[in-house]
C-alpha positions as a Python dict, from the first residue, in 0.01 Angstrom:
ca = {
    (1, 'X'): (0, 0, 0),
    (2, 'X'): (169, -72, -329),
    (3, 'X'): (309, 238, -487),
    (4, 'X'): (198, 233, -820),
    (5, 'X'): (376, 351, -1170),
    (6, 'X'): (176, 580, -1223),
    (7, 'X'): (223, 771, -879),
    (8, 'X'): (587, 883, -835),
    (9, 'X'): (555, 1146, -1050),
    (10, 'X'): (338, 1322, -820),
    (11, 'X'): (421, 1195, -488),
    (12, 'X'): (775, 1318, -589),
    (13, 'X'): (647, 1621, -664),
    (14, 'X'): (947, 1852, -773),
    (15, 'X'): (1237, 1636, -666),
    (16, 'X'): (1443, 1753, -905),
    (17, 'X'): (1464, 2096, -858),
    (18, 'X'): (1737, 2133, -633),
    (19, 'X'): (2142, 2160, -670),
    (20, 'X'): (2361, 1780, -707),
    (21, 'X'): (2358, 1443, -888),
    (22, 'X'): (1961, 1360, -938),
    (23, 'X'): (2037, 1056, -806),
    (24, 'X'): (2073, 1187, -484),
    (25, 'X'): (1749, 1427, -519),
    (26, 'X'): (1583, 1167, -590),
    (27, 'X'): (1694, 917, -290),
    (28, 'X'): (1607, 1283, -41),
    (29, 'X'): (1272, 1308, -163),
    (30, 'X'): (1238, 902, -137),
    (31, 'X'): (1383, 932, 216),
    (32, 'X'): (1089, 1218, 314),
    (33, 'X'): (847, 1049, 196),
    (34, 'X'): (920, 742, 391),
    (35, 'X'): (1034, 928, 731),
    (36, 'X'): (720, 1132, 738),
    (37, 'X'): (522, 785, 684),
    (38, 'X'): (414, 911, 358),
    (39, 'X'): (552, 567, 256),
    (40, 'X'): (519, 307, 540),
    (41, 'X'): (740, 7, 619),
    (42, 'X'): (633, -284, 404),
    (43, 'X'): (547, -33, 99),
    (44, 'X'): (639, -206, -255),
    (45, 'X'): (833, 21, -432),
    (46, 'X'): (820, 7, -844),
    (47, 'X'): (1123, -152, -1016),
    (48, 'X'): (1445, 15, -1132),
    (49, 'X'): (1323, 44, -1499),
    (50, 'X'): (957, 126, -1443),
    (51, 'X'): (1037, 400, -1277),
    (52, 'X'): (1287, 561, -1454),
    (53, 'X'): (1093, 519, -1679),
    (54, 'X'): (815, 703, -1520),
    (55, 'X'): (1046, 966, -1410),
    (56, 'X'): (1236, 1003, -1759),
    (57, 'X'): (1585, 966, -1613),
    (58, 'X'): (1842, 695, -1685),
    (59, 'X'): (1774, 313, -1529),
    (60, 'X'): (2110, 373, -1331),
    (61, 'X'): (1966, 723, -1128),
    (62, 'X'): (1663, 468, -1008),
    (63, 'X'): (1954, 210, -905),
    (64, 'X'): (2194, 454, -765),
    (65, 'X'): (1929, 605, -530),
    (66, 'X'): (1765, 286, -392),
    (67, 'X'): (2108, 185, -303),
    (68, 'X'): (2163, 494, -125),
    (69, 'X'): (1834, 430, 37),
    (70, 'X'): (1952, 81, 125),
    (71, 'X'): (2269, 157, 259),
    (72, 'X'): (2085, 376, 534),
    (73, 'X'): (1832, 104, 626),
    (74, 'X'): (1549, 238, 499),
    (75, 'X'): (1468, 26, 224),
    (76, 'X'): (1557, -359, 157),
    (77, 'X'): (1625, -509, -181),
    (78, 'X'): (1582, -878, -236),
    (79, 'X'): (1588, -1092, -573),
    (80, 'X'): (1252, -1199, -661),
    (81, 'X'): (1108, -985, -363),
    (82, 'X'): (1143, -667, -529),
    (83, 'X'): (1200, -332, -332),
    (84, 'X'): (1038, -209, -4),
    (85, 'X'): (1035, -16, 252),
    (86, 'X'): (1235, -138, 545),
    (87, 'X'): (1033, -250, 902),
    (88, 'X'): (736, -494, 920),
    (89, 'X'): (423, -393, 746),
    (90, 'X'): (166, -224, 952),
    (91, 'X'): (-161, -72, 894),
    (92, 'X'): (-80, 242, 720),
    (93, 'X'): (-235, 586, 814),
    (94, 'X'): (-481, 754, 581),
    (95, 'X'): (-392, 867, 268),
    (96, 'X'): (-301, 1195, 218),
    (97, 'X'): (-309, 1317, -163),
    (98, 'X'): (-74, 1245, -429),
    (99, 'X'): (-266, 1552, -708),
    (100, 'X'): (53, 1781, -821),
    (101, 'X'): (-278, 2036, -785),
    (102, 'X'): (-203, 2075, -399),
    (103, 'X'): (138, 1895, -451),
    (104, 'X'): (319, 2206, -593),
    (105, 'X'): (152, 2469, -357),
    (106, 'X'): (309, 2250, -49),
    (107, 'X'): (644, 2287, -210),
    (108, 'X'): (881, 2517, -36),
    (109, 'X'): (841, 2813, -236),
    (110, 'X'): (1228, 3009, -286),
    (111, 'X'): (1361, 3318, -523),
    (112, 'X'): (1464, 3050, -820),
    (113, 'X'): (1127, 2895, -892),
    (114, 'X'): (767, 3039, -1052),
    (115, 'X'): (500, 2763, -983),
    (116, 'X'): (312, 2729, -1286),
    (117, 'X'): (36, 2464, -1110),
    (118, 'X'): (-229, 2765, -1036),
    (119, 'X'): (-345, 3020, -1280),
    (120, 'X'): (-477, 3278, -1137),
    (121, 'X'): (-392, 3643, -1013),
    (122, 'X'): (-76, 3656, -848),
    (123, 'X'): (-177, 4018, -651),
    (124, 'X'): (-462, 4166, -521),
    (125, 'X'): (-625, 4428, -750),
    (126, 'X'): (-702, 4804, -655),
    (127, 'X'): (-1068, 4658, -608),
    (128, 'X'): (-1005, 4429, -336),
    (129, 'X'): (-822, 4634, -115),
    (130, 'X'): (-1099, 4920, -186),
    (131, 'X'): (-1307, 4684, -91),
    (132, 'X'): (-1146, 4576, 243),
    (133, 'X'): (-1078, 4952, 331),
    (134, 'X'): (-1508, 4996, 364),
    (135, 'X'): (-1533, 4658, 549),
    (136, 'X'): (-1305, 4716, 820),
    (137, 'X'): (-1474, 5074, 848),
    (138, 'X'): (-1794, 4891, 930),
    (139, 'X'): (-1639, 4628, 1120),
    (140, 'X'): (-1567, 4887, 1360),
    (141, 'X'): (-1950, 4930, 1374),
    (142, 'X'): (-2063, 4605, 1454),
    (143, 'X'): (-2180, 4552, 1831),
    (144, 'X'): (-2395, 4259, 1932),
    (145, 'X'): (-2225, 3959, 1706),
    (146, 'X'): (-1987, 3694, 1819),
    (147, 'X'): (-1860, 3628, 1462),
    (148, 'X'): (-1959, 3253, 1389),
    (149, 'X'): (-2232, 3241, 1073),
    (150, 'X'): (-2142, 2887, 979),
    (151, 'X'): (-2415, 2959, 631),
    (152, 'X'): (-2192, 3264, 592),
    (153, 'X'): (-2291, 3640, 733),
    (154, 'X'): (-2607, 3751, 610),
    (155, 'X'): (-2504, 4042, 415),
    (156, 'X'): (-2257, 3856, 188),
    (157, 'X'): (-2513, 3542, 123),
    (158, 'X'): (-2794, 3844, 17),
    (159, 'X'): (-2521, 3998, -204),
    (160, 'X'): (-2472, 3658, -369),
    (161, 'X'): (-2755, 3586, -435),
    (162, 'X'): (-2833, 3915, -638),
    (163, 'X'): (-2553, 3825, -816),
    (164, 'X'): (-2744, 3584, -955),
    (165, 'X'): (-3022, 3745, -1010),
    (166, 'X'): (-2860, 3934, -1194),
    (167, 'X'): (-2722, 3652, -1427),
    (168, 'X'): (-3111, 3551, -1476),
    (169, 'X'): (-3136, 3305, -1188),
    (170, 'X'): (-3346, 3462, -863),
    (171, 'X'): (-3206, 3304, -573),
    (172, 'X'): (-3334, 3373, -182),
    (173, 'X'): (-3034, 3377, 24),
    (174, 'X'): (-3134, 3117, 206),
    (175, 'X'): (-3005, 2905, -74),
    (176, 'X'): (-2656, 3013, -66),
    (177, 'X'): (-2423, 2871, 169),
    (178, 'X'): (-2088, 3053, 213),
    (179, 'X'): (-1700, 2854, 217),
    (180, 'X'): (-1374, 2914, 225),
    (181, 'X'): (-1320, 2943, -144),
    (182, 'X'): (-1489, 2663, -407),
    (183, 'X'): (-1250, 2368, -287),
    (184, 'X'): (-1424, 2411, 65),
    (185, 'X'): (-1741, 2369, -175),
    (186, 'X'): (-1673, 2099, -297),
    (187, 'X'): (-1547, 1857, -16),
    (188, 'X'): (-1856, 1956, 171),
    (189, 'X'): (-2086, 1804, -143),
    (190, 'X'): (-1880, 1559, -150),
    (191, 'X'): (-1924, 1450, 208),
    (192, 'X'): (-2307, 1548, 167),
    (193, 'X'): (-2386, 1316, -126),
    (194, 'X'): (-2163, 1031, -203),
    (195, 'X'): (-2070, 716, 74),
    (196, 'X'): (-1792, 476, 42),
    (197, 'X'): (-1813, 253, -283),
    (198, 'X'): (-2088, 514, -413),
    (199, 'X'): (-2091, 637, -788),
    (200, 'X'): (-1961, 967, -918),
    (201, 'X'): (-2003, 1116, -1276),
    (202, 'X'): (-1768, 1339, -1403),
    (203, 'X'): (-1602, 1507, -1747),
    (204, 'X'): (-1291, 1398, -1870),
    (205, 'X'): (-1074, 1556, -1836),
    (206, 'X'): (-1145, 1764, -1550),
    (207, 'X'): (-1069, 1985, -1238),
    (208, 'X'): (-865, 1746, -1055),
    (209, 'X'): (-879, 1903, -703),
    (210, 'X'): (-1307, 1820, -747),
    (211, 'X'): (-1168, 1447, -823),
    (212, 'X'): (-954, 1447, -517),
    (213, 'X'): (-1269, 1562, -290),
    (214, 'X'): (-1496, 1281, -461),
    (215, 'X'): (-1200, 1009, -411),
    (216, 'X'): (-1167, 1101, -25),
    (217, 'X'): (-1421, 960, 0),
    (218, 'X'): (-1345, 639, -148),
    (219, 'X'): (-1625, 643, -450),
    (220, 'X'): (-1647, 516, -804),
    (221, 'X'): (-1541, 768, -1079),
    (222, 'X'): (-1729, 754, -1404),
    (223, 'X'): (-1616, 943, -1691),
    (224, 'X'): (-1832, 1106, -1966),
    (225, 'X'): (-1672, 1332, -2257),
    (226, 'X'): (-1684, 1696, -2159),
    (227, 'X'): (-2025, 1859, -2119),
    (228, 'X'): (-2136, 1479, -1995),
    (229, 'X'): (-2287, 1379, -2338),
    (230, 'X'): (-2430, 1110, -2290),
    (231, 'X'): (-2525, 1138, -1903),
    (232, 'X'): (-2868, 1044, -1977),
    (233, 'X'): (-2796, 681, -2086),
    (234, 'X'): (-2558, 670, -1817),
    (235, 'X'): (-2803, 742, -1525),
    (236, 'X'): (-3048, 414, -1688),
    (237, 'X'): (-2758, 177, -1538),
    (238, 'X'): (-2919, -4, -1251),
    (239, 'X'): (-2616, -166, -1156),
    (240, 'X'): (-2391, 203, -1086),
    (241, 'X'): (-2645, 427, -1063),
    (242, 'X'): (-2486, 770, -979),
    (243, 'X'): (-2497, 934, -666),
    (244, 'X'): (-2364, 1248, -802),
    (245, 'X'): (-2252, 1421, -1122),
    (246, 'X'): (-2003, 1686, -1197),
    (247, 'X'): (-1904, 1952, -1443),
    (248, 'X'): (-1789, 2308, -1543),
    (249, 'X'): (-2019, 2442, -1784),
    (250, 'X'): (-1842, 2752, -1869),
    (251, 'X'): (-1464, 2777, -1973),
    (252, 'X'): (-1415, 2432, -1863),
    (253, 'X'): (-1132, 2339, -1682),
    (254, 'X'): (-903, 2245, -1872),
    (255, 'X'): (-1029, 2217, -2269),
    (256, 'X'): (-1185, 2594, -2228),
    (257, 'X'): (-1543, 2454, -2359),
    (258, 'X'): (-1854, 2620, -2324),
    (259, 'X'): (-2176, 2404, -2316),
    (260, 'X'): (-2391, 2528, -2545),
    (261, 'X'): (-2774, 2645, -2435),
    (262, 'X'): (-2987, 2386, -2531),
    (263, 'X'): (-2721, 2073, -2420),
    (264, 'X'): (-2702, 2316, -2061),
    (265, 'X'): (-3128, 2275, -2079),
    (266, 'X'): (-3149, 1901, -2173),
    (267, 'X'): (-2865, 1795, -1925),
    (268, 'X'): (-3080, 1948, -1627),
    (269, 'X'): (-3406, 1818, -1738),
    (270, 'X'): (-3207, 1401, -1743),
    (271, 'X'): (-3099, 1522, -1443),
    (272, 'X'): (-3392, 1604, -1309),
    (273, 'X'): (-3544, 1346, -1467),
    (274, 'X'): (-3339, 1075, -1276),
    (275, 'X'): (-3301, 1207, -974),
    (276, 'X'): (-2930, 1323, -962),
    (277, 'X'): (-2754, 1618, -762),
    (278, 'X'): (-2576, 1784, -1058),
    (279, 'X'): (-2311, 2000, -931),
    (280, 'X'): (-2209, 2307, -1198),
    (281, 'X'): (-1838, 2483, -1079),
    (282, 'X'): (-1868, 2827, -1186),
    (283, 'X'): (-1565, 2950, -1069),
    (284, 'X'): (-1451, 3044, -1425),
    (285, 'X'): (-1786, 3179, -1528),
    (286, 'X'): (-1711, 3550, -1528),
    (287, 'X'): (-1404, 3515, -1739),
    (288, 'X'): (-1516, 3553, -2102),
    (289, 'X'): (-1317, 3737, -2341),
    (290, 'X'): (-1468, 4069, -2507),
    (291, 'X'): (-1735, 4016, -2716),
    (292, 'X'): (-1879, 3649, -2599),
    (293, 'X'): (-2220, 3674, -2434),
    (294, 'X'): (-2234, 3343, -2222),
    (295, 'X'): (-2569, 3091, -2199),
    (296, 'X'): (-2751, 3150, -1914),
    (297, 'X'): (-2615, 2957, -1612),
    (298, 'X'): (-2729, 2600, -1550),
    (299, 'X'): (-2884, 2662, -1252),
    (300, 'X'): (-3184, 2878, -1434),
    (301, 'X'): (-3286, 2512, -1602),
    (302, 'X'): (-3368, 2314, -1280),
    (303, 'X'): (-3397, 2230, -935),
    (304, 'X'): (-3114, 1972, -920),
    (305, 'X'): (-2841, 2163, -1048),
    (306, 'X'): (-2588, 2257, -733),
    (307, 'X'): (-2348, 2543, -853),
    (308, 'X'): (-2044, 2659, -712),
    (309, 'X'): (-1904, 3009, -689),
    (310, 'X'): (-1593, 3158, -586),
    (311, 'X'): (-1360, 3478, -610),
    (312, 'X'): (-1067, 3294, -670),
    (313, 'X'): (-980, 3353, -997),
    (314, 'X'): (-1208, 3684, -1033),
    (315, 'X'): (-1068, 3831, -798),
    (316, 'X'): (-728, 3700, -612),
    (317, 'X'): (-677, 3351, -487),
    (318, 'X'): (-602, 3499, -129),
    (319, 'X'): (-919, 3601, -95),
    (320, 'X'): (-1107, 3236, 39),
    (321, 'X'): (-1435, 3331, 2),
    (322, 'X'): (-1644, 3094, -198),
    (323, 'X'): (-2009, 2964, -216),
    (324, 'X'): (-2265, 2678, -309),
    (325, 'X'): (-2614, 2812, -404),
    (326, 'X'): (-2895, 2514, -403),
    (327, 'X'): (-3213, 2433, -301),
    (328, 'X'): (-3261, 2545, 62),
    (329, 'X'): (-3271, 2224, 197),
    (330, 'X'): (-2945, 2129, 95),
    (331, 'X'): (-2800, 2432, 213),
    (332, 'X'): (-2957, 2386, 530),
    (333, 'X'): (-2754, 2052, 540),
    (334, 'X'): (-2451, 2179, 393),
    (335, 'X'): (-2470, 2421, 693),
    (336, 'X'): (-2497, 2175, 944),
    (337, 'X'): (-2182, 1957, 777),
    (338, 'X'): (-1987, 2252, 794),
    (339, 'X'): (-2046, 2342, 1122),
    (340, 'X'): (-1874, 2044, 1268),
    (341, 'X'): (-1532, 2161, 1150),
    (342, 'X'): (-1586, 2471, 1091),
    (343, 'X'): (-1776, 2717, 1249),
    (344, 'X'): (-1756, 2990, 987),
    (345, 'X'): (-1510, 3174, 770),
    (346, 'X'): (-1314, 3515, 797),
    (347, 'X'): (-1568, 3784, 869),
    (348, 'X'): (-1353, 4072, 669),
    (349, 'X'): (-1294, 3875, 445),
    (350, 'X'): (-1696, 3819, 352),
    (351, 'X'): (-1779, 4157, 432),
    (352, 'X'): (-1525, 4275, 163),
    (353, 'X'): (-1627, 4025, -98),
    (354, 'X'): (-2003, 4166, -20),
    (355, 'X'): (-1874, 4502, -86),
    (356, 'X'): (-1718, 4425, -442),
    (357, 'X'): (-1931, 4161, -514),
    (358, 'X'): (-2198, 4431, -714),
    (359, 'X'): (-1915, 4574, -924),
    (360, 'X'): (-1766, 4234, -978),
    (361, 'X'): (-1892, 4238, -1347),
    (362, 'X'): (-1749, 4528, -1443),
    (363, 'X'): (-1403, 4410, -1267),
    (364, 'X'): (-1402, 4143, -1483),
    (365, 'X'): (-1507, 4323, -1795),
    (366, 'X'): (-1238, 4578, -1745),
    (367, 'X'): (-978, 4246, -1694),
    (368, 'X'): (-1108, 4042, -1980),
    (369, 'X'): (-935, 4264, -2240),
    (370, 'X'): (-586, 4185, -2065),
    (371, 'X'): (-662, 3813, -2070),
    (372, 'X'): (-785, 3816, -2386),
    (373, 'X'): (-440, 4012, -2529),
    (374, 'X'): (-244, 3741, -2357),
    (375, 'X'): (-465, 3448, -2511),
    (376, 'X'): (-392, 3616, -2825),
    (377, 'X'): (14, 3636, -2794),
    (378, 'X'): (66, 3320, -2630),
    (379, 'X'): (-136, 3154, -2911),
    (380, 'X'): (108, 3334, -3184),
    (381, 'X'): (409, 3240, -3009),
    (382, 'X'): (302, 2874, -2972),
    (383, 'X'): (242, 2937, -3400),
    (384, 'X'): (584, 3113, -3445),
    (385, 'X'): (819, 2864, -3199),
    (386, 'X'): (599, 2537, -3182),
    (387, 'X'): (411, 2528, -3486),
    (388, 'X'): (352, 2152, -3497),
    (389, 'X'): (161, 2233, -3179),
    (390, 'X'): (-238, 2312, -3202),
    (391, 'X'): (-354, 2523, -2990),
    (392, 'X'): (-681, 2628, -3073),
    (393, 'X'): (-848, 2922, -2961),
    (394, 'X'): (-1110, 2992, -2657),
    (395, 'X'): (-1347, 3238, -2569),
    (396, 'X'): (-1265, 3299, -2195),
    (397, 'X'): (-1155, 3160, -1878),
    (398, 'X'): (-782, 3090, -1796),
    (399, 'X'): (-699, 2735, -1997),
    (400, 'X'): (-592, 2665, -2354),
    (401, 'X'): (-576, 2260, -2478),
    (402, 'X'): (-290, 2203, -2631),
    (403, 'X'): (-253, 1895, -2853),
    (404, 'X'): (118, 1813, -2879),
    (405, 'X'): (208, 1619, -3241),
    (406, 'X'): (355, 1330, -3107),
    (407, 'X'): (526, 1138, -2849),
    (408, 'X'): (374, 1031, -2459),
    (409, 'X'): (268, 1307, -2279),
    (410, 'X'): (369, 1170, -1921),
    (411, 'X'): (721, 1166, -2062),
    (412, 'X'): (710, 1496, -2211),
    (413, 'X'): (566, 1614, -1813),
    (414, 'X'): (878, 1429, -1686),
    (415, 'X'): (1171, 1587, -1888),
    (416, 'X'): (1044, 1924, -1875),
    (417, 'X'): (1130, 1861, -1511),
    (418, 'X'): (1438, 1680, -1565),
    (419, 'X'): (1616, 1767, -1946),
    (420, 'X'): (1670, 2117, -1878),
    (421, 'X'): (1922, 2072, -1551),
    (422, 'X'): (2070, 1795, -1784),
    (423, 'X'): (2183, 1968, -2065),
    (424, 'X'): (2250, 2310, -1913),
    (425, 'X'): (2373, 2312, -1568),
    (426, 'X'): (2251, 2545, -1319),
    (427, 'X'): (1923, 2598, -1444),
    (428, 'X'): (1839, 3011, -1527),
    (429, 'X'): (1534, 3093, -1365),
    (430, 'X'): (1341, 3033, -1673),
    (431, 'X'): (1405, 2750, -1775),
    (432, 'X'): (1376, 2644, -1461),
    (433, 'X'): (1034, 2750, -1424),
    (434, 'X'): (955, 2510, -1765),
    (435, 'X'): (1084, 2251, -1517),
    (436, 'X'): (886, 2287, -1289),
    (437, 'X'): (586, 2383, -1462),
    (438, 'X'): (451, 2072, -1621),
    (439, 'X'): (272, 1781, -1472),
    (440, 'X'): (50, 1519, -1539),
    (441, 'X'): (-322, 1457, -1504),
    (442, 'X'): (-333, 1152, -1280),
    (443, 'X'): (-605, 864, -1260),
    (444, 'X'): (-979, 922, -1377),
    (445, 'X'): (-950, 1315, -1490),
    (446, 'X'): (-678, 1207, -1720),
    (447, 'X'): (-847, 914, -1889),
    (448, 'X'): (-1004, 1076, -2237),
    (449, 'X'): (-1348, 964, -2291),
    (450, 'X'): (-1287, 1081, -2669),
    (451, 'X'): (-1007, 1217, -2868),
    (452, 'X'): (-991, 1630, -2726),
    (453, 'X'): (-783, 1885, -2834),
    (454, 'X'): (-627, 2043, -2602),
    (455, 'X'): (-565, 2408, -2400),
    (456, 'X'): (-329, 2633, -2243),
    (457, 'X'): (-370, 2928, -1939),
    (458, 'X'): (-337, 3278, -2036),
    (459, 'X'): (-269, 3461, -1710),
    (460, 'X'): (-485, 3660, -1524),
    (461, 'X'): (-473, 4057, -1488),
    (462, 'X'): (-210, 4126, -1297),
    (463, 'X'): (-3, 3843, -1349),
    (464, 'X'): (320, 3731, -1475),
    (465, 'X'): (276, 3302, -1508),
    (466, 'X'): (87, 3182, -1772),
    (467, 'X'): (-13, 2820, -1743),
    (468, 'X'): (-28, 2530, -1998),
    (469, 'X'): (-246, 2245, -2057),
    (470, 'X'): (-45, 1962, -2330),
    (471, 'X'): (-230, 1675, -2442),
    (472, 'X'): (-157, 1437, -2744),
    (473, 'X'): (-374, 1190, -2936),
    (474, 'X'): (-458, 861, -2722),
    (475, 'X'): (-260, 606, -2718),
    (476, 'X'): (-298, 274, -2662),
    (477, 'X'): (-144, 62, -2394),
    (478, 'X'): (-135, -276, -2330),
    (479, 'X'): (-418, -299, -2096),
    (480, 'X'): (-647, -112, -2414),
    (481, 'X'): (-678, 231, -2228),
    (482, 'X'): (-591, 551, -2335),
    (483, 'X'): (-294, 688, -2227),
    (484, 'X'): (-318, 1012, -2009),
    (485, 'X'): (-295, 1389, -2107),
    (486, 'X'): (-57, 1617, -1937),
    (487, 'X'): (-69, 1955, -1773),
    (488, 'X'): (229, 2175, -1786),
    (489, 'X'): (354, 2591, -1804),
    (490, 'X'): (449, 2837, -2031),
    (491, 'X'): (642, 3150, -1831),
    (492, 'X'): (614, 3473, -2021),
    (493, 'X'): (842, 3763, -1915),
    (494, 'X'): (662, 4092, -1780),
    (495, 'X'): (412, 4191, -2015),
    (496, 'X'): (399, 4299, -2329),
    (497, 'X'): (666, 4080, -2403),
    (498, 'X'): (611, 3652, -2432),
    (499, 'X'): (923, 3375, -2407),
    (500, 'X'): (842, 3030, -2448),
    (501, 'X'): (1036, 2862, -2188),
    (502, 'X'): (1038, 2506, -2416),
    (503, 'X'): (1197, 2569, -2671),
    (504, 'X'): (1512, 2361, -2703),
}
């Protein structure tokens, strides 16, 4: 399979980041990915200048490294034939995923880098391990149960669903189906709803690990502006009529929006209207800022709407507990998926989450003033050492938007990676981090349905990363499409004090 332009970048993943001439980081990561059949024999390879200039290094690093490649056999280079992998072509094995979202957690992780790729809380908070200390006290209890609840042990799926009650949507537990965090979610509607060649609407830009569950599955991506306006004129097409649709409703992922009450009411009545599984990922949705009351959840505005829970970024990303609360059928059939390859997720782990899962709003009110203080000086320290930058303000959730002034935003991903080593040596831990902080938003999630301005990731309680999303006015390329928005990381030093790792 041809190796596209656009895909070094994040099969590469953070080449650069270790000690010598880039050109020979460069040819190791190369050599990886074509040893470990990442890259099979007969794989077209993008010319020298393409991807240099993809990669934002000089035409000559390109040049130097396929020649070290070359000299070691595993690539050929022929005029007019281009460069490829050495060996006859063969069938290659299934792709694996190129998103820098799961990219950068496979990285080795060592002393001299922060990975910016996640924001979230970096340690568990007094809650959770209060929490665990009752479950394990009661696991000690339990006689007479072999452990597997693919649907998720009772107690938890009752606690989530008064959760929702709670939130204005009554929910029998029998609706809720428990995962291993909202990814888990995801892949299993995913495999529940969509076939091969089937028809998937989503925001743009969006979540890209949902994107990478849909494309597994080899389906059709659709984008809508965020909030799906429009979705209703979309679902008359008789020729790709969707299978599914996707969306965050709440501190969207990554522009920070929050759909409005009456769009949240009219976009379940079209899709209710037409037909169409609409799946809502509330994993943000308990993250507002002081002061913001939130619309009621999408769910309490129709029968089609699927949504998505998990304690994730509540909570701690250790904790994989996560959840899909629908009609009871599909739960029932989201059970049965599940059970197939998995036959049901960490008991302590679900009996803790149904311990603090009825104090969870007050967790997250007592956090929100922390996240809020760091949205705050983040935004002023964009304004005082990037003023050219906009940056506007949110109302919760972990993301800002960030429109950059100028310039192509894949390039900017790029020598945030690369400039830094380049013009100061050994790279200090900081600026290191900058490096290895930014990336872009590949294929569909990065293709603006309409000019957005963009958003950044104050960190959660408890944590020292803060994340950044950088986007810049479409462009135009040759082929008339917008050119794609980048995501990317701001590291500010233990709190109370911020450093913007970009400034030059």
């Amino acid at each position: 399979m041809p190796m596209s332009p656009a895909e070094p970048a994040d099969r590469l993943g953070r080449w650069s980041a270790g000690r010598g001439p880039l050109y020979l980081l460069l040819a190791a990561r190369l050599r990886r990915l074509v040893d470990e059949g990442e890259l099979p024999p007969g794989t077209a390879l993008p010319p020298d200048r393409v991807l240099a200039a993809t990669l934002a290094v000089g035409r000559g690093t390109v040049v130097a490294a396929y020649e070290q490649l070359r000299r070691e056999g595993r690539i050929t280079r022929r005029q007019g034939s281009g460069t490829r992998v050495a060996g006859p072509p063969r069938t290659a094995p299934q792709e694996s995923t190129g998103a820098p979202v799961f990219l950068h957690l496979l990285e080795p992780r060592d002393d001299d880098t922060i990975l910016l790729a996640c924001a979230a809380p970096t340690a568990p908070p007094p809650i959770l391990r209060a929490a665990y200390e009752r479950a394990l006290s009661r696991l000690a209890t339990v006689e007479d149960d072999i452990g597997y609840h693919p649907s998720g042990h009772p107690e938890l799926r009752r606690a989530v669903a008064r959760h929702y009650a709670r939130r204005g949507v009554p929910t029998d537990p029998g609706q809720i189906l428990v995962t291993n965090g909202g990814q888990q979610a995801l892949s299993l509607l995913a495999r529940a709803f969509v076939q091969p060649g089937g028809t998937v609407l989503a925001e743009a830009p969006t979540y890209p690990g949902a994107l990478e569950a849909f494309r597994e599955h080899a389906v059709h991506l659709r984008t809508l502006p965020v909030g799906l306006d429009g979705f209703a004129a979309a679902t008359r097409s008789p020729a790709r009529r969707p299978d599914l649709a996707y969306l965050v409703t709440t501190h969207h992922n990554p522009t920070g929006a929050v759909l409005p009450q009456l769009a949240r009411r009219r976009l379940a009545a079209a899709a209710a209207d037409a037909d169409i599984p609409l799946i809502d990922d509330e994993v943000l949705a308990d993250l507002a800022f002081p002061g913001h009351h939130m619309p009621s959840p999408l769910a309490a505005f129709g029968t089609p709407v699927i949504s998505v829970g998990s304690l994730s970024k509540s909570v701690w990303r250790g904790l994989r507990v996560g959840w899909v609360r629908a009609a009871r059928p599909v739960a029932d059939r989201l059970a049965r998926l599940r059970a197939v390859h998995d036959l049901g997720g960490n008991l302590p782990a679900q009996l803790a989450a149904a311990e603090l899962l009825p104090d969870l709003e007050e967790h997250c009110r007592e956090a929100s003033a922390d996240r809020r203080a760091r949205h705050d000086h983040l935004r002023a320290q964009l304004a005082r050492q990037l003023p050219e930058w906009d940056a506007p303000a949110v109302t919760g959730g972990t993301t800002l938007w960030v429109r950059l002034p100028h310039g192509d935003g894949d390039s900017f991903a790029q020598i945030r990676r690369c400039a830094p080593r380049r013009r100061y040596g050994p790279a200090p831990r900081r600026r290191r981090a900058a490096r290895q902080g930014t990336g872009r938003l590949r294929g569909q999630q990065a293709v603006p349905a309409h000019p957005l301005p963009g958003r950044h990731r104050p960190a959660d309680r408890g944590s020292t990363p803060a994340g950044v999303g950088v986007a810049r006015p479409p462009r135009r390329t040759r082929a008339g499409r917008p050119g794609a928005p980048v995501t990317g990381g701001l590291t500010p030093a233990p709190r109370p004090v911020l450093r913007s790792p970009v400034r030059g």
